[in-house]
C-alpha positions, 0 to 999 in steps of 0.5 A: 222240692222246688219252691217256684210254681210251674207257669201255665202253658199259652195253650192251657190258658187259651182252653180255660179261657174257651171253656170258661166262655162256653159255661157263661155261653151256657149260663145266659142261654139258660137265662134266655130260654127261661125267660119266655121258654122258647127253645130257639133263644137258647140255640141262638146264643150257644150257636153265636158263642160257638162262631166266635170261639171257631173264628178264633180257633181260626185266627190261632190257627192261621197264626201259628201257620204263618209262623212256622213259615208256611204260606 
């Protein structure tokens, strides 16, 4: 058996490091709802969370794009 451990891939950390956003994306967004039980607080800190993680799909995206040599 092998004795060194198998490096993670860059697309694996990339997903752990998004899902671990979207958790404490949801965790202050329970905060803000319970702080005065209005429903839109919670929506509007999930709905940011949600742009910042598309826009940098976005970004990941346009840069693999550009290296594979495409226009």
């Amino acid at each position: 058996m092998p004795d060194t451990p198998q490096a993670m891939s860059p697309r694996m950390i990339t997903a752990l490091i998004m899902g671990a956003l979207i958790l404490w994306a949801s965790y202050i967004a329970a905060g803000a709802y319970w702080y005065n039980h209005n429903p839109w607080r919670g929506v509007i800190v999930m709905a940011c969370m949600g742009g910042f993680l598309g826009f940098w799909l976005l970004l990941l995206w346009n840069l693999k794009r550009k290296k594979r040599g495409q226009p």
